[in-house]
DOTI-965575 format. One record per residue (C-alpha): residue in three letters; z, x, y. Coordinates in nm, 4 decimals, m for minus. Example, Ala and Ser with C-alpha at 12.3 -4.5 7.8 and 13.67 -1.06 7.14 Angstrom:
<roses>
+------+----------+----------+----------+
: rest :       c3 :       c1 :       c2 :
+------+----------+----------+----------+
:  ALA :   0.7800 :   1.2300 :  m0.4500 :
:  SER :   0.7140 :   1.3670 :  m0.1060 :
+------+----------+----------+----------+
</roses>
This chain:
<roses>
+------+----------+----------+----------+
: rest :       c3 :       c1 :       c2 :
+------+----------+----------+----------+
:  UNK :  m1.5811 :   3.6302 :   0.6446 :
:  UNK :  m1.9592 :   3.4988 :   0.6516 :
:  UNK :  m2.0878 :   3.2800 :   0.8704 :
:  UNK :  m2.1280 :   3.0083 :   0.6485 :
:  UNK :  m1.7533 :   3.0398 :   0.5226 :
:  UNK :  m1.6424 :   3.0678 :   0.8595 :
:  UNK :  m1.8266 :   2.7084 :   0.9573 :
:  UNK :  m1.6765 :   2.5549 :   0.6881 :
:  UNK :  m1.2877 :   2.6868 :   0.7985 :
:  UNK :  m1.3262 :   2.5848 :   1.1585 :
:  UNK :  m1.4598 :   2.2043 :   0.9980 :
:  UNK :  m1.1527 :   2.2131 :   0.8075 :
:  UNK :  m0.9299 :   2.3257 :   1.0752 :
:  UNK :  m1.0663 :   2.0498 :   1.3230 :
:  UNK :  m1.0960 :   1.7426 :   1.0693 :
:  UNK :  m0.7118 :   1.8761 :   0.9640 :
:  UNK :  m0.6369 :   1.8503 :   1.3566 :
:  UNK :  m0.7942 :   1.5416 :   1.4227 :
:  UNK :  m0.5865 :   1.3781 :   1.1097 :
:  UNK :  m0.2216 :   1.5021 :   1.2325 :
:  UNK :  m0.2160 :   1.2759 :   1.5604 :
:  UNK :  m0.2553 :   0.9147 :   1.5008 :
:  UNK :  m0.5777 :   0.7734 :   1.5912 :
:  UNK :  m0.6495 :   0.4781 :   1.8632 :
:  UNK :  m0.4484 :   0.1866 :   1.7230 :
:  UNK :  m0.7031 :  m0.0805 :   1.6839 :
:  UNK :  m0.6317 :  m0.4537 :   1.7086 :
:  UNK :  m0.7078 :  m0.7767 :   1.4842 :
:  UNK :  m0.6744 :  m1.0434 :   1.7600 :
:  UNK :  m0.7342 :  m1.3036 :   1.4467 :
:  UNK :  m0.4243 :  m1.2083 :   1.2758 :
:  UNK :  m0.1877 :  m1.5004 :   1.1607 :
:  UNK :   0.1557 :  m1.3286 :   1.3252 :
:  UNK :   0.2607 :  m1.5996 :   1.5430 :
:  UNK :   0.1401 :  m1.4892 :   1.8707 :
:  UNK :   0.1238 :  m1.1436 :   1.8173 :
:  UNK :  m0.2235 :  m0.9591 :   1.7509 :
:  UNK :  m0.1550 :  m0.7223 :   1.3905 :
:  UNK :  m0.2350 :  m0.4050 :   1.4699 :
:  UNK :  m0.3378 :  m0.0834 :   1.2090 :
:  UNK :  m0.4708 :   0.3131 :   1.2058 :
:  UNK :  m0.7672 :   0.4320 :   1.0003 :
:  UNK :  m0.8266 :   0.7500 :   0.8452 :
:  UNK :  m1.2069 :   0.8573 :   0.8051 :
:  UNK :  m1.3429 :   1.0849 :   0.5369 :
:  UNK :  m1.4733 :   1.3884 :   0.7225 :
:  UNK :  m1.8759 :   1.3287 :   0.7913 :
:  UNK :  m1.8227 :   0.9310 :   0.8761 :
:  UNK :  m2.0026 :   0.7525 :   0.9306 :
:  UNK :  m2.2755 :   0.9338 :   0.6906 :
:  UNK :  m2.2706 :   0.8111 :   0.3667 :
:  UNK :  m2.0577 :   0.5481 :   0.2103 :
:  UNK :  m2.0407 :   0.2592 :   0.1970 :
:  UNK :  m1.6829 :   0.4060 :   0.1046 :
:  UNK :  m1.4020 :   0.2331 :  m0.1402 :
:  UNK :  m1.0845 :   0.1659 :   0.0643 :
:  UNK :  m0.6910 :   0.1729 :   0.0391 :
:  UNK :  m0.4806 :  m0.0505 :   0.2341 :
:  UNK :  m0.1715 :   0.1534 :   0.2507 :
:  UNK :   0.2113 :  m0.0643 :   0.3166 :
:  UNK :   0.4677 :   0.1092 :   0.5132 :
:  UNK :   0.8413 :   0.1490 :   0.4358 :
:  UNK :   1.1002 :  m0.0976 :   0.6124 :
:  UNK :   1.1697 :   0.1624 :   0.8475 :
:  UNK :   0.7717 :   0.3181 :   0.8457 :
:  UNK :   0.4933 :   0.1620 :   1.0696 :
:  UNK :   0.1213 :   0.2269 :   1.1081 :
:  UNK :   0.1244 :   0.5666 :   1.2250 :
:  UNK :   0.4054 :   0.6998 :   0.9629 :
:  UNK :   0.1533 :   0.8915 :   0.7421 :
:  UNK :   0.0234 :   1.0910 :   1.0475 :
:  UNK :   0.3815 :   1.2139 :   1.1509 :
:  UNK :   0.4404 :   1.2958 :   0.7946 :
:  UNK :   0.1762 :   1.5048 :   0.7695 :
:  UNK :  m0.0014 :   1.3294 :   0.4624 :
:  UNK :  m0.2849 :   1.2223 :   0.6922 :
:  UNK :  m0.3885 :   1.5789 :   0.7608 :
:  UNK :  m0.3093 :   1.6699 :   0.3699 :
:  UNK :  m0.5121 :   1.3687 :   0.2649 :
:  UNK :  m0.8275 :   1.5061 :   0.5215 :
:  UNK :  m0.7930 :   1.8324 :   0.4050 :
:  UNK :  m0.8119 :   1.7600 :   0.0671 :
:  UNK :  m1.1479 :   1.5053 :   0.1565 :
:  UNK :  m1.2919 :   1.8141 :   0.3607 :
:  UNK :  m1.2843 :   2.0809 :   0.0626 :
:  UNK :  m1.3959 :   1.8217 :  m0.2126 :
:  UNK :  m1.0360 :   1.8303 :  m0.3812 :
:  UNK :  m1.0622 :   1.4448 :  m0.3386 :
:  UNK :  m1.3053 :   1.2442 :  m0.2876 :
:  UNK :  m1.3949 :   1.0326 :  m0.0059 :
:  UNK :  m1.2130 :   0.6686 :   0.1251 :
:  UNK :  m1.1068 :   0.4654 :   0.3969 :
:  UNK :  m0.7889 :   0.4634 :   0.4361 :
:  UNK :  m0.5961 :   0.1895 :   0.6106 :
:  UNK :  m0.2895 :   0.1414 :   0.7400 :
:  UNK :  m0.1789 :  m0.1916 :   0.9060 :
:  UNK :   0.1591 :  m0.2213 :   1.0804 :
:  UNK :   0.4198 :  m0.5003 :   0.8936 :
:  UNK :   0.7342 :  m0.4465 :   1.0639 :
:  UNK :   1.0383 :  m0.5311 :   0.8684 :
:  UNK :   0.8436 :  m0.8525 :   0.7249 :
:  UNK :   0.7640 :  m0.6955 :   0.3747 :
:  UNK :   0.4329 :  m0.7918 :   0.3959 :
:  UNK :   0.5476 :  m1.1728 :   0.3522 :
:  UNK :   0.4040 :  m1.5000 :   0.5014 :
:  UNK :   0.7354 :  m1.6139 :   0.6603 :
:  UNK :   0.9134 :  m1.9281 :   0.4521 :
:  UNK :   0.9100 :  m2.0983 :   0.8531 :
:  UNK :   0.5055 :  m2.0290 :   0.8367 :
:  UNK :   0.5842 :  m1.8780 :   1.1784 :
:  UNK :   0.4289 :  m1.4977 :   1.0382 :
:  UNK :   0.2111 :  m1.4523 :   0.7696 :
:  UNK :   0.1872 :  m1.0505 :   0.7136 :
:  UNK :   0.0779 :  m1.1277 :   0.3442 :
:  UNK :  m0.2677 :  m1.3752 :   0.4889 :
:  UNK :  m0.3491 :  m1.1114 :   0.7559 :
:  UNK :  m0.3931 :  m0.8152 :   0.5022 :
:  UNK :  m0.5628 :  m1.0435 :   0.2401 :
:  UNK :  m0.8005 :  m1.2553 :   0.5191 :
:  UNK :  m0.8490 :  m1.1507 :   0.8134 :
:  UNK :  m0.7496 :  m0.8210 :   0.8287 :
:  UNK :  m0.9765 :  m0.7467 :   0.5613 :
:  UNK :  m1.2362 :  m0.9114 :   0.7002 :
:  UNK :  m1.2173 :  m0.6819 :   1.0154 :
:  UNK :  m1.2487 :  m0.4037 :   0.8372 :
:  UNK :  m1.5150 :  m0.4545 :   0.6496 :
:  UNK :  m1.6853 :  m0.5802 :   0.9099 :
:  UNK :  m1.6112 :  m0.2867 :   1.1668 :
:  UNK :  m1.6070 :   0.0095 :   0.8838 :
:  UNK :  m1.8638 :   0.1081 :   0.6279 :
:  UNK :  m1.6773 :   0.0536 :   0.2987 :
:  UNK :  m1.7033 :  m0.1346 :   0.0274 :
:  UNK :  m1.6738 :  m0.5188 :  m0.0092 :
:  UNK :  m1.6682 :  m0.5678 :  m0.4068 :
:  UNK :  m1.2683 :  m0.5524 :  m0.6100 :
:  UNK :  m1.3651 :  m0.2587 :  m0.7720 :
:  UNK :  m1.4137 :  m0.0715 :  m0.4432 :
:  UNK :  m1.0536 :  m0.1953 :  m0.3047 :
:  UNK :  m0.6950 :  m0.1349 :  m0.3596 :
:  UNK :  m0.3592 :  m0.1429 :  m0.2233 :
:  UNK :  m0.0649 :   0.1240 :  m0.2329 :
:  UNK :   0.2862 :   0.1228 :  m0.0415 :
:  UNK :   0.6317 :   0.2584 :  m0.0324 :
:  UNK :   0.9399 :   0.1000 :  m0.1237 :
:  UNK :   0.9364 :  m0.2004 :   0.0675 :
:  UNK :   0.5354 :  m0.1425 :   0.0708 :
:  UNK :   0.5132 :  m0.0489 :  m0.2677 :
:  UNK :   0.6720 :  m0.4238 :  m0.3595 :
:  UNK :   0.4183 :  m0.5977 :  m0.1526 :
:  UNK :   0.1276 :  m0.3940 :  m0.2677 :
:  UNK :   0.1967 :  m0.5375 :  m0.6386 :
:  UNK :   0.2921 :  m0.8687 :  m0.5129 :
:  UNK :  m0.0424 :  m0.9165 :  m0.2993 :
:  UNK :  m0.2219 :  m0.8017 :  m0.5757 :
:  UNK :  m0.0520 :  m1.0146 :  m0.8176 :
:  UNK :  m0.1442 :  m1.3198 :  m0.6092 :
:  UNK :  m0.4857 :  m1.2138 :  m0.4965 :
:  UNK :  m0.6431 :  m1.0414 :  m0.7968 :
:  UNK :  m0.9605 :  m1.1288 :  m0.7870 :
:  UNK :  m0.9684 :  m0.9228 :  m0.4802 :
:  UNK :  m0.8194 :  m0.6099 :  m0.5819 :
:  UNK :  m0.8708 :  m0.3830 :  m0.9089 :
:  UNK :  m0.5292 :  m0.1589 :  m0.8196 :
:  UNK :  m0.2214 :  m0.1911 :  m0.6897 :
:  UNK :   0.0345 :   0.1415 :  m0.6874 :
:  UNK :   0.4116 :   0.1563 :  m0.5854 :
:  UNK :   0.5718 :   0.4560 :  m0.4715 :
:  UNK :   1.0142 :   0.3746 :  m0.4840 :
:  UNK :   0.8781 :   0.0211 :  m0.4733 :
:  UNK :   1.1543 :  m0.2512 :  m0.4240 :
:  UNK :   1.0337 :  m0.3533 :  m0.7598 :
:  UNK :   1.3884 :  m0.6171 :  m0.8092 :
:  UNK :   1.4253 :  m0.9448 :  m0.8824 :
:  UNK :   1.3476 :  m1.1677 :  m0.6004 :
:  UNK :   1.6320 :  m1.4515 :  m0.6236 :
:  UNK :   1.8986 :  m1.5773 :  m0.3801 :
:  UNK :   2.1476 :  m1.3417 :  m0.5137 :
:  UNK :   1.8848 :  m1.0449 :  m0.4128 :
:  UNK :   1.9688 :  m1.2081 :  m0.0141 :
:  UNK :   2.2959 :  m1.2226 :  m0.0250 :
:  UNK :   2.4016 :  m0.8981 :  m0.2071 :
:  UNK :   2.2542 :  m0.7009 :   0.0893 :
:  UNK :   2.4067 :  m0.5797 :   0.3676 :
:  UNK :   2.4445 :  m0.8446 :   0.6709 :
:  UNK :   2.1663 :  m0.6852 :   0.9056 :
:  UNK :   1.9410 :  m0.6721 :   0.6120 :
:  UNK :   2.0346 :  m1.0414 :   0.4720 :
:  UNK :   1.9632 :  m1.1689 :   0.8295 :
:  UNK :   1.6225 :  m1.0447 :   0.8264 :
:  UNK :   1.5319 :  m1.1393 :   0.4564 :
:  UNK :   1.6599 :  m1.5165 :   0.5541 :
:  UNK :   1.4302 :  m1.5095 :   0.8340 :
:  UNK :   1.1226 :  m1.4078 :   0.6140 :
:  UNK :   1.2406 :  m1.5706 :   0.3126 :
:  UNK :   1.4635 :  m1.8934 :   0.3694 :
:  UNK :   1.7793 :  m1.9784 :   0.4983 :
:  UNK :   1.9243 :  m2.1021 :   0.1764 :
:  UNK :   1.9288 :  m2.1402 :  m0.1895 :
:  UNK :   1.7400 :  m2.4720 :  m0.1458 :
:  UNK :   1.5234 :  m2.3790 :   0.0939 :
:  UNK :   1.3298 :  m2.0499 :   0.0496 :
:  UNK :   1.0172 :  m1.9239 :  m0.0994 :
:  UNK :   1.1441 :  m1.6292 :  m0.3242 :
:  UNK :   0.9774 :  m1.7657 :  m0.6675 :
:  UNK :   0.6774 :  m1.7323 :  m0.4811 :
:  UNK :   0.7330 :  m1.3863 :  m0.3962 :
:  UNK :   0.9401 :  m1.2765 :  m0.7358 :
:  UNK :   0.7006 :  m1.0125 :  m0.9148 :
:  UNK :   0.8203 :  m1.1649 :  m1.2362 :
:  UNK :   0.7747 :  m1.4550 :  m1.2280 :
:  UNK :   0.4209 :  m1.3647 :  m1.0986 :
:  UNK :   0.3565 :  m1.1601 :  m1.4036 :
:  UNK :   0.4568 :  m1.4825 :  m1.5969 :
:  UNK :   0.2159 :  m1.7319 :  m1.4401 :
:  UNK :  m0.0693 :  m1.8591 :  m1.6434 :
:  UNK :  m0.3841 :  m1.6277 :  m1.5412 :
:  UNK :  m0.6974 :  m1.7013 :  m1.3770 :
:  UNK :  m0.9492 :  m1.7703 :  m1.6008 :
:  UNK :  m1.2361 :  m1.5225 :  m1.5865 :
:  UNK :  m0.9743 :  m1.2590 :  m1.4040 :
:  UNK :  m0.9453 :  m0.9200 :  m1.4533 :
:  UNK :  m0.5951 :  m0.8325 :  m1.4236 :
:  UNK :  m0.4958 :  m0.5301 :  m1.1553 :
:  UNK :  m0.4037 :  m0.2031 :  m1.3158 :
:  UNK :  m0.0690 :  m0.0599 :  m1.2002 :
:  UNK :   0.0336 :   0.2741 :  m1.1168 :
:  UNK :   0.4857 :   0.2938 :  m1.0909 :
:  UNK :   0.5808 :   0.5892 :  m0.9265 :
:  UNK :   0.9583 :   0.7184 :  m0.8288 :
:  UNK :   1.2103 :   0.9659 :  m0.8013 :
:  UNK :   1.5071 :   0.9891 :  m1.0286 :
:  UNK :   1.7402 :   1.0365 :  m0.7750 :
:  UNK :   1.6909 :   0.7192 :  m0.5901 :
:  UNK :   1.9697 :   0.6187 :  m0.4529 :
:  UNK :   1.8760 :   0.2346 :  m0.4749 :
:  UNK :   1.8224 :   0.3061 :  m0.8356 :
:  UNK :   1.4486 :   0.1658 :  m0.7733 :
:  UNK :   1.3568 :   0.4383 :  m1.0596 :
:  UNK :   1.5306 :   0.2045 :  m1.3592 :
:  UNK :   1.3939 :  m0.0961 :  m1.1686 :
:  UNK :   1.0102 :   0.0360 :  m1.1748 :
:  UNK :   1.0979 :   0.1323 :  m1.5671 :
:  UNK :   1.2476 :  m0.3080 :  m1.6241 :
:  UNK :   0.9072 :  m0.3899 :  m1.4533 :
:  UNK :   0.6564 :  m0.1692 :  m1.6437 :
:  UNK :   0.7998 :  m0.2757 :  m1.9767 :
:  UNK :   0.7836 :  m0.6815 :  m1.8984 :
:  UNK :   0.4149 :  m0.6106 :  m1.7043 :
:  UNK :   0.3082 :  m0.4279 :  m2.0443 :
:  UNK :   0.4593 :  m0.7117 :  m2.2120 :
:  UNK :   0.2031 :  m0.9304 :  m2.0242 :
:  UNK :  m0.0685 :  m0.7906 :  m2.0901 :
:  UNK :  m0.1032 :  m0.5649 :  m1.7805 :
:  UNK :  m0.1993 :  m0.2044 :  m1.7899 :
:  UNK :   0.0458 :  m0.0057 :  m1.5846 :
:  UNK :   0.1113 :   0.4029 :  m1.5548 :
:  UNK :   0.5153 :   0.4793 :  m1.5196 :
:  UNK :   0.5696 :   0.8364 :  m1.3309 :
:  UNK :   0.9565 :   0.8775 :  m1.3421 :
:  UNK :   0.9789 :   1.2303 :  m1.1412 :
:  UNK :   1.2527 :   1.4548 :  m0.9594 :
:  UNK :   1.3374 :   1.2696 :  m0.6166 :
:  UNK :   1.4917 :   1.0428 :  m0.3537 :
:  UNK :   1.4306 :   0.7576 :  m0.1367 :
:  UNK :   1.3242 :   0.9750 :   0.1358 :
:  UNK :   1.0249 :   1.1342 :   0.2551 :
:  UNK :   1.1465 :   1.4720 :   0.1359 :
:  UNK :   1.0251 :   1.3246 :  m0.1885 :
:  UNK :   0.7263 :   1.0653 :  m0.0586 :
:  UNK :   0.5404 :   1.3113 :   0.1535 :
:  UNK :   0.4359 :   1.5166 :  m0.1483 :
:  UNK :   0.3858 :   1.1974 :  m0.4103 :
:  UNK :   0.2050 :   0.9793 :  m0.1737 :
:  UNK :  m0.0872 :   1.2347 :  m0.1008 :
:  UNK :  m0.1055 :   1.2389 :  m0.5356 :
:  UNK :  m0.1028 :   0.8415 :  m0.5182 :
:  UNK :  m0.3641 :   0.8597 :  m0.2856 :
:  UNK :  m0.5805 :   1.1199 :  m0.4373 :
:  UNK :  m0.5331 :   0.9449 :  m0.7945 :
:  UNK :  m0.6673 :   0.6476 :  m0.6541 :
:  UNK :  m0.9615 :   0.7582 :  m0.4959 :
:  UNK :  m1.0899 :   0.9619 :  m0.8346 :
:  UNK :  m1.0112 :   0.6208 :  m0.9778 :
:  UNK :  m1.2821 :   0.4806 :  m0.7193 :
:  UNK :  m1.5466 :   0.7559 :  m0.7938 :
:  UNK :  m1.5231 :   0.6906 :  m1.1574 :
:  UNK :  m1.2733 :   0.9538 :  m1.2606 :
:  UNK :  m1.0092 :   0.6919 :  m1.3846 :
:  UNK :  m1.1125 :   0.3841 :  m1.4414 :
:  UNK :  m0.9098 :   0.1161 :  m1.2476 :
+------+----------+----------+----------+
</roses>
């Protein structure tokens, strides 16, 4: 092997290394969360802080995911890996911690997961990070319960955000019957988040529906929307993304359906999300066109 090769394996290898443990969790100690401080991970492009300023990705957890779920699955390291040989290019990845919250501001007002990412969360990083501050250099992308809030914020915040993509997203209707059709520890949780009953909740404000039906900001660009999931989900999520791509289209949104062999597991995400990811950031450098 020459020398230069060689330098360029041992980069890979350490970068590769680096990306597979979780990095320092940092801390937002402005974050709306009732008390608590929101905390998140970053992953760097290899050779940050040179260059940039860099586009990033706020990546949403699962309900049972947190911050540091895409450095145990391995799609951290991937993702570097990929950055490091010029497979992908370069972004900022970020990944916040939501608990079981869905990324919601709580009906009580006691949380608000869904002002943190969009205010001051946001604001952290771009004032800590070099990356880019304009809509067209920032996007959002989640799984299931992640991939439902990264449409939903995106929905209500567009002038912020040129992309929103949902791997197995929750993408269902968001009505009183969606509450109490769930299991009991799962219904508790949603009527802590959402409202305690039908009278007194906040689900039309977080149905992606009957966001796509609201009258549009004027001067707006709409969000472009990428629906990914496996045809083996056992939630059925894949016929829900397919009810929610046809009404979006309806609307006038642009939206990408991939309907592809898999389950609600990460047997299936740890493969897609490193595509979602990669997708999106040629979409930043001008490859696709958010």
């Amino acid at each position: 092997m020459t020398r230069p090769a060689l330098a360029t394996t041992l980069a890979m290898l350490f970068f590769a290394t680096a990306a597979s443990r979780p990095p320092s969790r940092q801390v937002d100690p402005k974050a709306p969360l009732g008390g608590a401080r929101g905390s998140y991970r970053v992953l760097l492009p290899p050779g940050y802080p040179q260059g940039g300023p860099y586009p990033v990705l706020y990546f949403l957890h699962d309900f049972f995911g947190d911050s540091g779920i895409l450095w145990r699955q391995g799609s951290a390291e991937e993702l570097t890996r990929r950055m490091a040989s010029g497979a992908m290019p370069p972004l900022v990845l970020v990944a916040p911690d939501g608990g079981k919250s869905f990324w919601a501001d709580f009906y009580s007002g006691r949380r608000r997961y869904e002002t943190w990412l969009t205010e001051s969360l946001r604001q952290e990083i771009e004032g800590r990070y070099r990356v880019r501050t304009d809509r067209r250099g920032r996007a959002l992308a989640g799984i299931s319960m992640g991939g439902y809030a990264a449409l939903r914020t995106a929905l209500k915040r567009p002038e912020l955000y040129a992309q929103a993509d949902s791997l197995s997203g929750a993408l269902v209707p968001f009505d009183w019957s969606f509450i109490t059709d769930t299991p009991w520890p799962l219904r508790l949780n949603l009527k802590r988040i959402f409202g305690r009953s039908p009278e007194t909740n906040n689900l039309p404000a977080n149905d992606l529906v009957t966001l796509l039906a609201r009258e549009w900001p004027a001067g707006t660009a709409r969000p472009r929307f990428e629906l990914r999931c496996g045809t083996e989900d056992k939630y059925r999520l894949d016929e829900a993304a397919r009810r929610f791509s046809e009404v979006a289209k309806k609307a006038g949104f642009d939206v990408e359906l991939v309907l592809e062999p898999g389950t609600h597991s990460w047997s299936y995400w740890r493969r897609s999300v490193v595509e979602v990811v990669a997708r999106q950031a040629r979409a930043f450098a001008g490859g696709e066109q958010p």
